[in-house]
BAFI-3210 file (N, C-alpha, C; in Angstrom, 3 decimals, decimal comma, padded with zeros to 6 digits):
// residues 130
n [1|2|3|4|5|6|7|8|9|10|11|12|13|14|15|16|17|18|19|20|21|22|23|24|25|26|27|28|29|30|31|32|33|34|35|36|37|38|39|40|41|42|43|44|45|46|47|48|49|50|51|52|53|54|55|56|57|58|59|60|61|62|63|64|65|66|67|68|69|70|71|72|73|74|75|76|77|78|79|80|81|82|83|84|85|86|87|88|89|90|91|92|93|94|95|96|97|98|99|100|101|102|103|104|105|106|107|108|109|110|111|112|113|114|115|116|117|118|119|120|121|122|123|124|125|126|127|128|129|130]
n.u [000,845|000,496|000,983|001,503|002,534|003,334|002,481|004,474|003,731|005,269|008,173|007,109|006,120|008,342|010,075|008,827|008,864|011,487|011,766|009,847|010,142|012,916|013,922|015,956|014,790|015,413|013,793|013,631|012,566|010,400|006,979|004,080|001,023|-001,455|-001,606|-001,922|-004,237|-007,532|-007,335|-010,065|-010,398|-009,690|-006,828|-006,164|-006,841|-010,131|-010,979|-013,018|-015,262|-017,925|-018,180|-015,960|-013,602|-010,796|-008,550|-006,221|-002,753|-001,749|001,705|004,528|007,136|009,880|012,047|015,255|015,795|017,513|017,135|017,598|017,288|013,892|013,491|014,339|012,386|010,134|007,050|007,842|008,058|007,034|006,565|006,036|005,235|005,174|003,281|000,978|001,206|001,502|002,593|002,640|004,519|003,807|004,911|004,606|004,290|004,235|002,100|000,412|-001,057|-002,787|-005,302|-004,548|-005,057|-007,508|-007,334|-008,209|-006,655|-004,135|-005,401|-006,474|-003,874|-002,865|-004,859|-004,415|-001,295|-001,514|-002,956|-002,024|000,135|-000,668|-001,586|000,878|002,046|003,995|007,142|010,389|012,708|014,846|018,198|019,829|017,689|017,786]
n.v [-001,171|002,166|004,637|007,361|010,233|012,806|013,361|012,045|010,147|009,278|008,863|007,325|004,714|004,068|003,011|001,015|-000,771|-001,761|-002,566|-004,535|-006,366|-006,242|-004,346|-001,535|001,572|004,266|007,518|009,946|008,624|007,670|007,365|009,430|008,378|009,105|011,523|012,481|012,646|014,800|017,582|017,891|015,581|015,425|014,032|011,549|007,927|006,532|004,050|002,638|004,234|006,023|003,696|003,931|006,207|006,542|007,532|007,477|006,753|006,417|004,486|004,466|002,845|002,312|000,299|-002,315|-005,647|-008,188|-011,667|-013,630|-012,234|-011,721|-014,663|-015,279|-013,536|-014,756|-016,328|-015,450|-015,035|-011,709|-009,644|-007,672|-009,225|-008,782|-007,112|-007,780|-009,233|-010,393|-011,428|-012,387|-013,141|-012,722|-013,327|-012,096|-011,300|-007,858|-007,590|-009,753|-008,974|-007,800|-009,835|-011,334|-010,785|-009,945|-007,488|-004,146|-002,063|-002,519|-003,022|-000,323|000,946|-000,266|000,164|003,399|004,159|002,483|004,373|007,155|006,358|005,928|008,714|010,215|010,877|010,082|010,110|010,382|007,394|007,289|007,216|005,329|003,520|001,368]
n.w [000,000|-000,599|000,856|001,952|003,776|002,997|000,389|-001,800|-003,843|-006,032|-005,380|-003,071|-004,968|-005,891|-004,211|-002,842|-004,773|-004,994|-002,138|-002,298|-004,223|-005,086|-007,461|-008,219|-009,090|-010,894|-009,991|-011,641|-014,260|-014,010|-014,877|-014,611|-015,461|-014,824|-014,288|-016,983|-017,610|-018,311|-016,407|-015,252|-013,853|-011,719|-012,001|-011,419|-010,254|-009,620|-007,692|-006,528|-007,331|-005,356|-003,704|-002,278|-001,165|-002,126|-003,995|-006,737|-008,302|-011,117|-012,564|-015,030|-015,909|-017,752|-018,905|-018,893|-018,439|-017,409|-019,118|-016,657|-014,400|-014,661|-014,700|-012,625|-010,629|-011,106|-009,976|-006,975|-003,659|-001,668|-000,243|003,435|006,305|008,188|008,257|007,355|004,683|001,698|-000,996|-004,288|-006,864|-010,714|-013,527|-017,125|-020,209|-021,376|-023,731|-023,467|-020,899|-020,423|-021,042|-018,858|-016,568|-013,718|-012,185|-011,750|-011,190|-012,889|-015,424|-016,051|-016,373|-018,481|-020,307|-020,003|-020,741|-023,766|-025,188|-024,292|-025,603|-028,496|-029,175|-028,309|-026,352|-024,378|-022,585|-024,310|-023,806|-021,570|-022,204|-020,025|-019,643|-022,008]
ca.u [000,000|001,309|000,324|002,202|001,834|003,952|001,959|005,256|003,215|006,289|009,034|006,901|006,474|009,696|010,784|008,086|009,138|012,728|011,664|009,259|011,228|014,656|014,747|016,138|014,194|015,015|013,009|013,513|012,474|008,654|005,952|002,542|000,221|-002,560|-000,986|-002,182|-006,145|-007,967|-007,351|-011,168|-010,807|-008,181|-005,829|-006,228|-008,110|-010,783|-010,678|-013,849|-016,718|-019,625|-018,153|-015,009|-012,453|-009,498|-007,765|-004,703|-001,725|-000,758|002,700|004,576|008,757|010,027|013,487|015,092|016,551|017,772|016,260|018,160|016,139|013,178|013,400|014,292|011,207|008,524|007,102|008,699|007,248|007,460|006,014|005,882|004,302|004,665|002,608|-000,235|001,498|001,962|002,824|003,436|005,085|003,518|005,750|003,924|004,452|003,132|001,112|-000,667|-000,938|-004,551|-005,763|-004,334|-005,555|-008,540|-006,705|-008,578|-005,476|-003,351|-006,012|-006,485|-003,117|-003,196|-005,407|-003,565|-000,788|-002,013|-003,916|-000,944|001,599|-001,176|-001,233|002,480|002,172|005,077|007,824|011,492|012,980|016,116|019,296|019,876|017,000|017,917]
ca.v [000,000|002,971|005,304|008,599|011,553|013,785|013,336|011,829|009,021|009,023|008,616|006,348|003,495|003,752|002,416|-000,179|-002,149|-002,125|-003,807|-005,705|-006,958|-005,985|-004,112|-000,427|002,147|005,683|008,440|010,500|008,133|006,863|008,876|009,101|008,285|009,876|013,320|012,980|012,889|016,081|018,017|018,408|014,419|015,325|013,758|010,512|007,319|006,347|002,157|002,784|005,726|005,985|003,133|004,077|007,727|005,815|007,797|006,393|007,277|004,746|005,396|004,214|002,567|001,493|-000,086|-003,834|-006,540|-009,595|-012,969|-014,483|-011,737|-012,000|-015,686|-015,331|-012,811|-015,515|-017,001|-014,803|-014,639|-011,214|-008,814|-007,662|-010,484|-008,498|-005,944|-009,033|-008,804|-011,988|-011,216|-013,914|-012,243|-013,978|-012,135|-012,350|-010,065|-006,778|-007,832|-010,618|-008,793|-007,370|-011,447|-012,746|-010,328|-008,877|-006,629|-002,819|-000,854|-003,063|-002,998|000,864|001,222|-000,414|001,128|004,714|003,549|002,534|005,812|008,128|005,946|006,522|010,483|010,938|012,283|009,611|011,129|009,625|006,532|007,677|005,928|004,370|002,251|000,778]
ca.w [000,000|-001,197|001,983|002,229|004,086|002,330|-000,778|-002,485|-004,448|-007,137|-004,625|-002,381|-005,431|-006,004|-002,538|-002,295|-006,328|-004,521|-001,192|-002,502|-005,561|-004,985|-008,346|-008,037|-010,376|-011,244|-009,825|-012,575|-015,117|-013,820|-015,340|-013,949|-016,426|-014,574|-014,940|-018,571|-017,563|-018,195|-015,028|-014,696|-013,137|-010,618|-012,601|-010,504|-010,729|-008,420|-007,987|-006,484|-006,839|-004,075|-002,589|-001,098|-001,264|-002,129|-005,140|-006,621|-009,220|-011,978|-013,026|-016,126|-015,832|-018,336|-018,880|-019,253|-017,243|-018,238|-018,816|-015,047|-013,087|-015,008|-014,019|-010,563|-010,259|-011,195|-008,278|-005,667|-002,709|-001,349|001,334|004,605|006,454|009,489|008,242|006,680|002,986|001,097|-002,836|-005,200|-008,388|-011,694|-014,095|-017,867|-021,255|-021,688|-024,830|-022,327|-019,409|-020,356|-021,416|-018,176|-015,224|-013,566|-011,375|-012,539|-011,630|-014,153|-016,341|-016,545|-016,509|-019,803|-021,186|-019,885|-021,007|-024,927|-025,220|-024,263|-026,847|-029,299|-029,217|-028,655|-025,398|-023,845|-023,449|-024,729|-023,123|-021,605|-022,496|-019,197|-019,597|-022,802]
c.u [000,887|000,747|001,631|001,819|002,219|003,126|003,330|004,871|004,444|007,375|008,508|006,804|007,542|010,182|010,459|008,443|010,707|012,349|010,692|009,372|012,109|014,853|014,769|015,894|014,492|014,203|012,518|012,963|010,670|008,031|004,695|001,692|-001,219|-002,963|-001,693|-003,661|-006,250|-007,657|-008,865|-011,386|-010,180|-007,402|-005,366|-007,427|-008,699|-011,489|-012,197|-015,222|-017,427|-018,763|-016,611|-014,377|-011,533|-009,590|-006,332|-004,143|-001,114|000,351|003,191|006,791|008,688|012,067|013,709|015,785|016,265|017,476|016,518|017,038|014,981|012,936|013,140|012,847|009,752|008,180|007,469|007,716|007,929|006,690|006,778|005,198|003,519|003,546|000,780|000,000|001,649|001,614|003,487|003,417|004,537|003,999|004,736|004,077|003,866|001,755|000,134|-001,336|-002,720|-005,655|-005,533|-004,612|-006,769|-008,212|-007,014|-007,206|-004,701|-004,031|-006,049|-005,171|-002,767|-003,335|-004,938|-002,323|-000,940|-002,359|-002,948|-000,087|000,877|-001,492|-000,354|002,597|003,215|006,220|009,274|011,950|014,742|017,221|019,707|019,087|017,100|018,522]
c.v [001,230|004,613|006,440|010,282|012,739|014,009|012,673|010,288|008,362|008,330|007,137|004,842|002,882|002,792|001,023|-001,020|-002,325|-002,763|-004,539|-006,842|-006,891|-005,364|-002,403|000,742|004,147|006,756|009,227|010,346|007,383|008,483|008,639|009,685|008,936|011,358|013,600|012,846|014,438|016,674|017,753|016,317|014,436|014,746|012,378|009,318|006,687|004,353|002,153|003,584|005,293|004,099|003,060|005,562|007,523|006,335|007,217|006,959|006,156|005,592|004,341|004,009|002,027|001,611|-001,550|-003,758|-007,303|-011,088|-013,677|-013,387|-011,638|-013,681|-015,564|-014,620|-013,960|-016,485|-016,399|-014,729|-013,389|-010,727|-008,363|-008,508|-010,177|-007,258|-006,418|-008,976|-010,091|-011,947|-012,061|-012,948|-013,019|-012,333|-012,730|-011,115|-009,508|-007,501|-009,335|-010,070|-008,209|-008,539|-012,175|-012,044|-010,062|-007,898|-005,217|-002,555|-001,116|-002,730|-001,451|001,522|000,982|000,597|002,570|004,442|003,631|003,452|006,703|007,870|006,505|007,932|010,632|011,044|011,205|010,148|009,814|008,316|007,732|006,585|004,988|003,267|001,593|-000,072]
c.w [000,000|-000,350|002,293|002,239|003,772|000,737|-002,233|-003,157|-005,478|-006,208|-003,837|-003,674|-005,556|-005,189|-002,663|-003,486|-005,555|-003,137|-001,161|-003,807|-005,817|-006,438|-008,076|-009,558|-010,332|-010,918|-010,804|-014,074|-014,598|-014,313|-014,655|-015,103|-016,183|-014,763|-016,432|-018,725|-018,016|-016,596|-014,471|-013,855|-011,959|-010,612|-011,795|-010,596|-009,243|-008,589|-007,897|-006,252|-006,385|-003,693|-001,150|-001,612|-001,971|-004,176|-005,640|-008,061|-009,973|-012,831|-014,087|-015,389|-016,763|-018,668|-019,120|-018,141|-017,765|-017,882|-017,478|-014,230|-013,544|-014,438|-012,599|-010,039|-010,189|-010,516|-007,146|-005,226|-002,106|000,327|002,871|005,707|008,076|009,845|007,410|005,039|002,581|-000,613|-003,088|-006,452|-009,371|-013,045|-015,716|-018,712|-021,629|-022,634|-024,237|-021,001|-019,497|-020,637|-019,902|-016,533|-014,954|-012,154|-012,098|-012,595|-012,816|-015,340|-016,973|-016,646|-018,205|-020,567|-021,700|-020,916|-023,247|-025,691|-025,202|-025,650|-028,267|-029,960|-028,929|-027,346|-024,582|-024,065|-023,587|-023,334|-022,989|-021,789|-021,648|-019,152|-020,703|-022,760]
res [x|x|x|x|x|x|x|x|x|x|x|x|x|x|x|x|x|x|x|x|x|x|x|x|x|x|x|x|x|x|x|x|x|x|x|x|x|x|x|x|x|x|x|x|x|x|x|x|x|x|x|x|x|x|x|x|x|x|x|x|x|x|x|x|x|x|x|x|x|x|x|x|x|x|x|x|x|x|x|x|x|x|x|x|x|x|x|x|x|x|x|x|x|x|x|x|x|x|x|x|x|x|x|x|x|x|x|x|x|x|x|x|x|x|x|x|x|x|x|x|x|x|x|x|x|x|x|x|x|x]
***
């Protein structure tokens, strides 16, 4: 859960894909795909209207890593266990990933995601992640 009282939603994923997957990601390089709503939505997606508050920020990494940690990732058990967490990683390629979930956020991430690449509005990969 991605719970911060500073409002640092960018910073805070960051943290949590490195201790809950050991992989270390760029600050400078995640985009938040929500940013690219109309403002008039509050630029944020809501998992669930009229039944809960709970706004949320889908962000965008992109970069590689090579087929051994891709391996090692699938199956991992991660979490906090002391905090009631228990993540099983099921790693699976973009161009499946909308066929093989029903997880919304993933899903509208997608979609975000698709929609941006389609109008341009992504911006360059930087060279580090290549």
């Amino acid at each position: 859960m991605l719970d911060d009282e500073k409002g640092d939603f960018v910073g805070t994923a960051v943290c949590e894909v490195e201790e809950e997957i050991g992989i270390k990601l760029n600050l400078e390089d995640m985009v938040d795909l929500t940013a690219l709503l109309d403002p008039s939505t509050g630029q944020r997606m809501f998992p669930s209207p009229g039944g809960c508050d709970e706004e949320i920020g889908l962000f965008l990494y992109r970069g590689s890593v090579d087929e051994e940690t891709i391996k090692a990732l699938q199956g991992k058990e991660t979490g906090l266990r002391d905090h009631g967490e228990l993540i099983k990683l099921r790693v699976v390629p973009y161009g499946q990933l909308w066929r093989s979930t029903a997880d919304a956020k993933a899903l509208c991430a997608v979609a975000l995601y698709e929609m941006a690449k389609r109008e341009g509005l992504l911006p360059s990969l930087s060279s580090s992640n290549l």
